[in-house]
C-alpha positions in Angstrom: 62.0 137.1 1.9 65.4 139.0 1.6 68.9 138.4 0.2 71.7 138.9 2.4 75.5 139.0 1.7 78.4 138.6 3.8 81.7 140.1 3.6 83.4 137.7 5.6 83.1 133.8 6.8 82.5 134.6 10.5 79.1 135.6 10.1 78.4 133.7 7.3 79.2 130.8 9.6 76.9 132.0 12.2 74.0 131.9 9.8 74.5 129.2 7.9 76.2 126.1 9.9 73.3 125.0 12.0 71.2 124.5 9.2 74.1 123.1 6.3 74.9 120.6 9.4 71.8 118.7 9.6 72.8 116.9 5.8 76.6 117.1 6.7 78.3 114.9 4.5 75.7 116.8 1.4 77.0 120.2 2.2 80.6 119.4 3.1 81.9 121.8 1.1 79.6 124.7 2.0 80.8 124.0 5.6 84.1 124.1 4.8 83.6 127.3 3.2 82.2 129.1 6.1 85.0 127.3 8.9 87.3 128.2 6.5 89.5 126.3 8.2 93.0 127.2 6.0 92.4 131.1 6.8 91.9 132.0 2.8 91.5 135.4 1.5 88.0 135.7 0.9 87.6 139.2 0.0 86.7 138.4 -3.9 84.6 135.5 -2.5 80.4 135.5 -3.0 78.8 134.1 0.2 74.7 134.7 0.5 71.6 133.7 1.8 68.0 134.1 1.1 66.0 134.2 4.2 62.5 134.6 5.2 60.6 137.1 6.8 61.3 135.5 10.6 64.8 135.3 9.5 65.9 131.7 9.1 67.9 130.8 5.9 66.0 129.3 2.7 68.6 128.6 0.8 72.7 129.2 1.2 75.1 130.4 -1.7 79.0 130.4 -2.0 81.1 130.7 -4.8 85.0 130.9 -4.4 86.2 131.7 -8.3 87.3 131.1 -10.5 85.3 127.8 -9.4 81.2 126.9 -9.3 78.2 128.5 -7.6 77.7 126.1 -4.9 73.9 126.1 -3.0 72.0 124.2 -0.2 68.3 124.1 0.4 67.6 123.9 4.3 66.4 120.6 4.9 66.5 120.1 0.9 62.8 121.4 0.8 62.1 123.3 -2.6 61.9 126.9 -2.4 61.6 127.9 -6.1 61.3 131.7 -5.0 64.1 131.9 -3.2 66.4 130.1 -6.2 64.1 133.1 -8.7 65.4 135.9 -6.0 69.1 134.6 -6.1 69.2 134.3 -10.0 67.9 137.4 -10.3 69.9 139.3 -8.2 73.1 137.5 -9.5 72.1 138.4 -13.0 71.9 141.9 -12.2 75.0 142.5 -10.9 76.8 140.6 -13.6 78.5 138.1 -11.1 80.2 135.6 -13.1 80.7 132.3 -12.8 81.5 128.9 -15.1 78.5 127.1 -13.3 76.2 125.7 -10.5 76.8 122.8 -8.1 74.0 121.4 -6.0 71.5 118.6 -5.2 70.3 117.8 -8.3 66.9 118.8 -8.8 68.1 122.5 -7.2 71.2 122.7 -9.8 68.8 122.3 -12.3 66.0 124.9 -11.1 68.7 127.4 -10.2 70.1 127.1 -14.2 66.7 127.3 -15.8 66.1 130.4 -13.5 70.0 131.9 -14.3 71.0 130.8 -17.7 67.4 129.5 -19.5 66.2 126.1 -21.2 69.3 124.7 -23.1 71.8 126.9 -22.3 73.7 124.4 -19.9 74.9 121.2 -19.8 75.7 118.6 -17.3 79.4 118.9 -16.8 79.2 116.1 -14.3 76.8 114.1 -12.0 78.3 112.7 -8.4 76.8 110.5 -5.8 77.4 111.4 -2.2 78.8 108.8 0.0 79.1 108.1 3.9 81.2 105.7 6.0 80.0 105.7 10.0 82.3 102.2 10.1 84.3 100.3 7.7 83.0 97.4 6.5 85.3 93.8 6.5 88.0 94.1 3.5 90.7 91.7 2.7 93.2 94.3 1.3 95.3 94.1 -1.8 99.3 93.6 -1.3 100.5 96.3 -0.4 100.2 98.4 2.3 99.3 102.7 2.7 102.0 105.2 3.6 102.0 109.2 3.9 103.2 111.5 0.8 107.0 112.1 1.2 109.3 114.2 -0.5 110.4 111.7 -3.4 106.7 111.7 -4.6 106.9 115.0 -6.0 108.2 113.4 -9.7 104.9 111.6 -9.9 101.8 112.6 -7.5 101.2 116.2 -9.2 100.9 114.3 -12.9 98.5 111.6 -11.1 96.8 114.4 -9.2 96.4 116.5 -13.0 94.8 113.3 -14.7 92.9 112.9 -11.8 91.4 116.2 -12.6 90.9 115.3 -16.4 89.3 112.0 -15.6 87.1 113.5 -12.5 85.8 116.6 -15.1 87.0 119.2 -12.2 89.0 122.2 -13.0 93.3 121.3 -13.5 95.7 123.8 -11.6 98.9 124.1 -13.6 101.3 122.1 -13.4 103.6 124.4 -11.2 100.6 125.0 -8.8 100.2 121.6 -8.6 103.6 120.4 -7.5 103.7 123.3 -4.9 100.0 122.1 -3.9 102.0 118.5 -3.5 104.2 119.6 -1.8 102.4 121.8 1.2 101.1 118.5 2.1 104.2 116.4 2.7 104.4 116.0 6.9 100.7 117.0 6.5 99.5 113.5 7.2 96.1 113.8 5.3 97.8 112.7 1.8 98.0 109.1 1.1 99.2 106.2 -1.3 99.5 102.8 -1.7 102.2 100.9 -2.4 102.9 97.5 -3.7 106.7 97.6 -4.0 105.9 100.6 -5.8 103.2 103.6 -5.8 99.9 102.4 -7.2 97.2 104.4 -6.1 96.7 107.9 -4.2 93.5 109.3 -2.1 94.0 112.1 0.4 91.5 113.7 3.3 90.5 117.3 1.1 88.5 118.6 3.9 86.5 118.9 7.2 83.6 119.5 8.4 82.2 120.0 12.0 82.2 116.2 12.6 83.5 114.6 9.6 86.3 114.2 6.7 85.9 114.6 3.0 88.0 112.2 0.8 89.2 113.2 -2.6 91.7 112.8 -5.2 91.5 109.0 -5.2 93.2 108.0 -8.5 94.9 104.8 -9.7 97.1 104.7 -12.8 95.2 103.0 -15.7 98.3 100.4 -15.8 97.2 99.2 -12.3 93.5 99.5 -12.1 91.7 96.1 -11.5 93.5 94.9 -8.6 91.6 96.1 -5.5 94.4 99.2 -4.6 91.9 102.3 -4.9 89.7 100.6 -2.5 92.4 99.1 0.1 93.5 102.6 0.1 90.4 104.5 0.9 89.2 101.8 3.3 92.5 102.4 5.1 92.5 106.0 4.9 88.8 106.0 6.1 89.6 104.0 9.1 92.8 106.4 10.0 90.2 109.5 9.6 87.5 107.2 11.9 90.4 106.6 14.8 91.3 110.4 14.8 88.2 111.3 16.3 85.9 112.0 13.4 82.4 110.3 13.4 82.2 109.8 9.8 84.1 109.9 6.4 82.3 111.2 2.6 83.4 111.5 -1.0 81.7 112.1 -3.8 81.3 109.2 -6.5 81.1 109.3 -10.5 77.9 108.3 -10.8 78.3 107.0 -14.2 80.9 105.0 -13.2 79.0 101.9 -11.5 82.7 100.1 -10.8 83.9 103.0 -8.5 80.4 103.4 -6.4 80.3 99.7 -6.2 83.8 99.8 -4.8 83.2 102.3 -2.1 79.7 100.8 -0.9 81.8 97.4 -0.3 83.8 98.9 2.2 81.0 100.7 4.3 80.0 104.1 2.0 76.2 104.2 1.7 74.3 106.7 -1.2 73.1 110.2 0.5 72.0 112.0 -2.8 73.2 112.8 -6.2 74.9 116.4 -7.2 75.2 117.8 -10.6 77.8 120.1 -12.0 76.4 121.7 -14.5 77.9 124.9 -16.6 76.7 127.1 -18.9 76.9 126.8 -22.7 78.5 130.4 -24.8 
């Protein structure tokens, strides 16, 4: 069993897609890590496998900071001595990071193996969801259209509290308004309106044969009225008619109102991630 590191996405890519795409909408971010599909400067970037003595990758590490750790089992079979060789090694060399995202059971064997018994918490606990076809929806009033230019007084506040609400980490607010704004004539941000904005979702990434949905927020003032839903059902249907076979997000999984929303209109449970970060 060995370690290996990888100073660039191309052959990180090469080692790691065939196995991250057999659980697709699991490892969508992984994925989009090694496509890399936005050209980003990786060169302060951790990317690593541990393989075994034939060759073929155990278990697949990235970690883009200032953000998470993020690992894949192949096939999500256990391999506690490859998550002891990566915690090691990482520990080592000092690399720092705020925490771990992963299947469940793996974010928590990889944080007992880095940071020890009770010196982490769960930060936050997500259910990942897949739409192949959405499901019959009568929508609310309303109807979706893309970001435009006026939106920048309002979408990078609803984007922040977003953030706050979804326990991810906040740009500021000047990153976020030019992050807005890169993605007006984009097509892959979103909102509803009902004579006036109500709700927001937009497509955060791709994989190989599918599209991630994020950011789906509604204002406090209009929650209750079916918008967050109509929105992501529409906005999954677009992302189905362009050519992708399926859509995935990842759901609060203490919040039974949103997952019940999203499995109305076609999502279906794939597994449960945890967040978790470490404690001072």
């Amino acid at each position: 069993m060995r370690l290996e590191y990888y100073s660039g996405t191309e052959a990180f890519g090469n080692d790691v897609l065939e196995p991250l795409l057999r659980h697709e909408e699991q490892n969508n971010l992984l994925i989009s890590f090694a496509r890399n599909d936005r050209k980003a400067e990786t060169s302060g970037w951790l990317l690593a496998t541990v393989k075994d003595d034939a060759g073929s990758v155990l278990l697949t590490a990235a970690c883009t900071p200032p953000f998470n750790l993020v690992l894949a089992e192949t096939d999500n079979r256990p391999c506690p001595a490859a998550v002891k060789l990566l915690a090691s090694e990482l520990k080592t060399m000092r690399r720092m990071f705020p925490g771990v995202l992963a299947e469940q059971t793996l974010a928590r064997r990889f944080a007992e193996e880095f940071a020890g018994t009770g010196r982490y918490r769960i930060n936050h606990s997500m259910t990942v969801m897949r739409l192949d076809r959405v499901a019959n929806h009568t929508p609310s009033p309303g109807a979706a259209r893309p970001l435009r230019e006026e939106d920048l007084f309002f979408v990078p506040y609803w984007s922040r509290a977003f953030a706050e609400e979804a326990h991810v980490e906040q740009p500021g607010l000047d990153a976020s308004i030019e992050q807005t704004r890169k993605r007006i004539g984009a097509d892959t941000f979103y909102l509803w309106e009902d004579r006036i904005p109500v709700s927001q979702a937009c497509h955060a990434r791709s994989t190989m044969h599918g599209a991630a949905i994020s950011a789906v927020y509604t204002p406090p003032p209009y929650r209750g009225r079916g918008y967050a839903s109509s929105l992501v059902a529409e906005l999954s249907r677009v992302l189905l008619e362009r050519g992708n076979r399926f859509c995935c997000l990842f759901a609060d999984t203490a919040n039974p109102v949103s997952c019940g929303i999203y499995r109305r209109i076609g999502y279906v449970d794939r597994c449960i991630v945890e967040e978790l970060q470490w404690l001072p």
